[in-house]
C-alpha positions in Angstrom: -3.1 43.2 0.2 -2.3 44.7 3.3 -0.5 44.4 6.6 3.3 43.2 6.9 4.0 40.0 9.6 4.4 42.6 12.4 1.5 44.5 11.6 -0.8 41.4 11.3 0.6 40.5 14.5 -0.1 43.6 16.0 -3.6 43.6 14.8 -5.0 40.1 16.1 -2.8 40.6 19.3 -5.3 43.6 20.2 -8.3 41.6 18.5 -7.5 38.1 20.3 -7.3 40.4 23.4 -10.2 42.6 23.5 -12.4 40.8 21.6 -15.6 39.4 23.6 -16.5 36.5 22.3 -20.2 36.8 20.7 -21.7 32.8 20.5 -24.3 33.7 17.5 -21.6 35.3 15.5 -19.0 33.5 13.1 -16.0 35.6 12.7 -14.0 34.6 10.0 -10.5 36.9 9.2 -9.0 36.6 5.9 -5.6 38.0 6.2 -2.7 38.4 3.1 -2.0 35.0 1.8 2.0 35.3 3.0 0.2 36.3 6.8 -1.7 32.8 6.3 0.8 30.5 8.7 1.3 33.7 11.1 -2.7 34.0 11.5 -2.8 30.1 12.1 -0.8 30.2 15.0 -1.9 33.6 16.5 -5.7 32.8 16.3 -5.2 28.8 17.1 -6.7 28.7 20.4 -9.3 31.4 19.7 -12.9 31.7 18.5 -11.7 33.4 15.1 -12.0 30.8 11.8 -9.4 31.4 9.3 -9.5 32.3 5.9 -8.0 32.7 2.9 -8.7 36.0 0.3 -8.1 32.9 -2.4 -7.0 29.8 -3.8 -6.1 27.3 -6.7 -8.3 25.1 -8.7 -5.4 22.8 -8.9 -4.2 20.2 -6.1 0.0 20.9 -7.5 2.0 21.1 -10.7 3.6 24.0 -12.5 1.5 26.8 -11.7 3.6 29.5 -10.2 2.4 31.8 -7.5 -0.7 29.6 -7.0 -1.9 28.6 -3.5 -3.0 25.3 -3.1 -5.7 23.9 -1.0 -3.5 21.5 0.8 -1.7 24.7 2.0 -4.6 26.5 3.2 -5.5 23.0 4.9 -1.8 23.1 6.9 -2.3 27.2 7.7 -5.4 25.8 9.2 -7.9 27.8 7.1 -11.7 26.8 7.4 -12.8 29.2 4.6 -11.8 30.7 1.7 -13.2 33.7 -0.6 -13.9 33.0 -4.1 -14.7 35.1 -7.2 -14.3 38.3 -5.4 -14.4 41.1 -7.8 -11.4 42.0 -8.1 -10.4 38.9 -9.0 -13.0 39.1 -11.6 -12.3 42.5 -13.4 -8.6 42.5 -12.4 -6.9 39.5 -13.1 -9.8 38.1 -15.3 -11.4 34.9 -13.5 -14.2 33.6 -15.0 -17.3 31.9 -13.7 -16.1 28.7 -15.0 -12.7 29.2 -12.9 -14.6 30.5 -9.3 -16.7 27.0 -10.1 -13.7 25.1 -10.6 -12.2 26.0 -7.0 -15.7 26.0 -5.1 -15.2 22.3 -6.4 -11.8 21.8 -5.0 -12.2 24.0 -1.7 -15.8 21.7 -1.1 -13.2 18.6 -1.9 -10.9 19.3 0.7 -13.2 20.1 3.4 -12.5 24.1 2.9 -15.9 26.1 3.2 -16.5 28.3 0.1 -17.3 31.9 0.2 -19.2 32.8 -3.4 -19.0 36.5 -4.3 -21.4 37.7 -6.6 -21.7 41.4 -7.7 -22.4 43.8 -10.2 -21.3 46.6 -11.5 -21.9 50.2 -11.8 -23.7 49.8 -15.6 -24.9 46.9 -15.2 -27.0 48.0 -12.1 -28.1 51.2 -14.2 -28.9 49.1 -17.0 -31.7 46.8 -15.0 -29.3 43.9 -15.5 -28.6 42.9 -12.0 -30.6 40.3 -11.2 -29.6 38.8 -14.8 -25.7 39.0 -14.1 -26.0 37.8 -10.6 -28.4 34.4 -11.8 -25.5 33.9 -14.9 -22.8 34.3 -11.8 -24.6 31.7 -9.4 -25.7 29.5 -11.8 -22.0 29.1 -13.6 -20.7 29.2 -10.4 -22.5 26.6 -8.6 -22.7 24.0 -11.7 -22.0 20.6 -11.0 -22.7 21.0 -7.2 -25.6 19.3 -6.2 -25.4 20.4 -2.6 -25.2 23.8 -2.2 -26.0 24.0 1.6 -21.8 24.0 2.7 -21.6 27.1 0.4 -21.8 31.3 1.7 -23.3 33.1 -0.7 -21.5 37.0 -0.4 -23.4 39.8 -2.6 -21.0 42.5 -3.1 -22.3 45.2 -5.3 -19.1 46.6 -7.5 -20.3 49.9 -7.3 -20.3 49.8 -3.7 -16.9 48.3 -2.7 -14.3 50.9 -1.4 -16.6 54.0 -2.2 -18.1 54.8 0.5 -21.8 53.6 -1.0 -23.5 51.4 0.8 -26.7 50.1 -0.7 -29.6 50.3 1.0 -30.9 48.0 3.4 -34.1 47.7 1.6 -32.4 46.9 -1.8 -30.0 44.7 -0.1 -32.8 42.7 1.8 -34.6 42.4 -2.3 -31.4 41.0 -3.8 -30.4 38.9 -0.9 -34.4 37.3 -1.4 -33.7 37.2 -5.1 -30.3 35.1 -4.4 -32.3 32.7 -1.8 -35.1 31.7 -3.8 -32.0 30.6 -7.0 -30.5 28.9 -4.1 -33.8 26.7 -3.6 -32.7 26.3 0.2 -32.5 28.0 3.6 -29.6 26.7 4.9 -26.4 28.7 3.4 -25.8 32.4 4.7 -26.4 35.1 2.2 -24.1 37.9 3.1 -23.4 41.3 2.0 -20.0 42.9 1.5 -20.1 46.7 0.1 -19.0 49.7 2.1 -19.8 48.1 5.8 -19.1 50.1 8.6 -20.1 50.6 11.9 -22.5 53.3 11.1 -24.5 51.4 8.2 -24.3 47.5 10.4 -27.2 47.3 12.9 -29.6 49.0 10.3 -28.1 46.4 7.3 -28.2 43.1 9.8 -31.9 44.0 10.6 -33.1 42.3 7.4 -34.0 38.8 7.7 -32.9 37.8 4.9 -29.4 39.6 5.5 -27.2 36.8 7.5 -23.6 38.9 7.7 -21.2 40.8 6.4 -17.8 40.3 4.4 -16.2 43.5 5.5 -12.9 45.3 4.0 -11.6 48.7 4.5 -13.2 49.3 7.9 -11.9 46.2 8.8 -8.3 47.0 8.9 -8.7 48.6 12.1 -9.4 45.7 14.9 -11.4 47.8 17.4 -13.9 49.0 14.4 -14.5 45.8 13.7 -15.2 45.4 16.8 -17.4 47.5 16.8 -19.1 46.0 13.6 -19.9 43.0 15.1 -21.2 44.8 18.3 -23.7 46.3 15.9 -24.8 43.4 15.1 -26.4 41.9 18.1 -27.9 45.3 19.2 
């Protein structure tokens, strides 16, 4: 939840401007949903895809302060970011929920981001291969074509604390998610304390295909800088 109209402005003027365009990389920006229709125009005739940081499982109907996909569709958003965590362990969504709107984002031609993550305890415990099957498997019910989907790990314990994990552990998990998968053809990428510092070393594991960056993305030149990193 950040950056006002003017600030979002600011920030993809500079970006739109500087920004070499790199033809192996997607880059996808997710502003504030009430920045959505802003972004649209601003990034319109630009190499940057929309997205959205969430949406409805619903189509319309009496469900206040919901976003609905036919929105997203007139912002023109190409993606959208489900089950991130902090929808998860703040306002409560369930794996039955994030499948639910994977459904309805896939229905309306929106391309699904699936976060999957675990926390803190549950790492320490041993339990994170167990939590992230449960969370993929719930998640991706029902949906026998899983190819149109990203997959984005995001390790709880390493979002906004400065703790990256490693690129070796990364690289195991990101395996781990592939082979539940049972195809090739979706990106698995990681989200968890990115910066410019920990990129090149991350994106250097095969099975590593991007990144779903926050905090050090606020600033457009770092990210920037990011995606440099990546292509090094």
């Amino acid at each position: 939840m950040n950056k006002t109209g003017a600030e979002l402005r600011e920030y993809l003027g500079t970006f739109t401007a500087e920004y070499k365009n790199i033809e192996t990389v997607d880059v996808m920006i997710a502003p504030v949903m009430t920045g959505l229709s802003l972004a649209g125009e601003l990034v319109k005739d630009s190499c940057i895809h929309l997205g959205a940081q969430n949406m409805s499982s619903e189509i319309s109907g009496a469900f206040t302060g919901e976003t609905s996909p036919l929105s997203l569709q007139e912002f023109g958003c190409e993606y959208v970011i489900l089950g991130h965590s902090e929808r998860r362990t703040i306002f409560g969504e369930t794996d039955e929920l994030v499948n639910k709107k994977l459904k309805t984002a896939l229905a309306h031609n929106i391309r699904p981001i699936l976060c999957i993550g675990e926390n803190l305890a549950q790492k320490e415990e041993g339990l994170t291969k167990d939590i992230l099957r449960v969370q993929l498997e719930k998640g991706l019910a029902g949906i026998e074509d899983t190819t149109g989907i990203d997959i984005a790990y995001e390790p709880v314990w390493a979002i906004g604390t400065g703790k990256s994990a490693t690129p070796e552990y990364a690289e195991e998990i990101h395996m781990f998610i592939r082979e539940i998968l049972g195809q090739t053809k979706s990106r698995i990428i990681y989200g968890g304390s990115v910066t410019e510092v920990t990129a090149h070393e991350l994106i250097s594991k095969r099975e590593i295909n991007g990144f779903l960056i926050g905090s050090a993305a606020l600033d457009p030149r770092r990210l920037m800088k990011i995606i440099e990193e990546t292509v090094r």
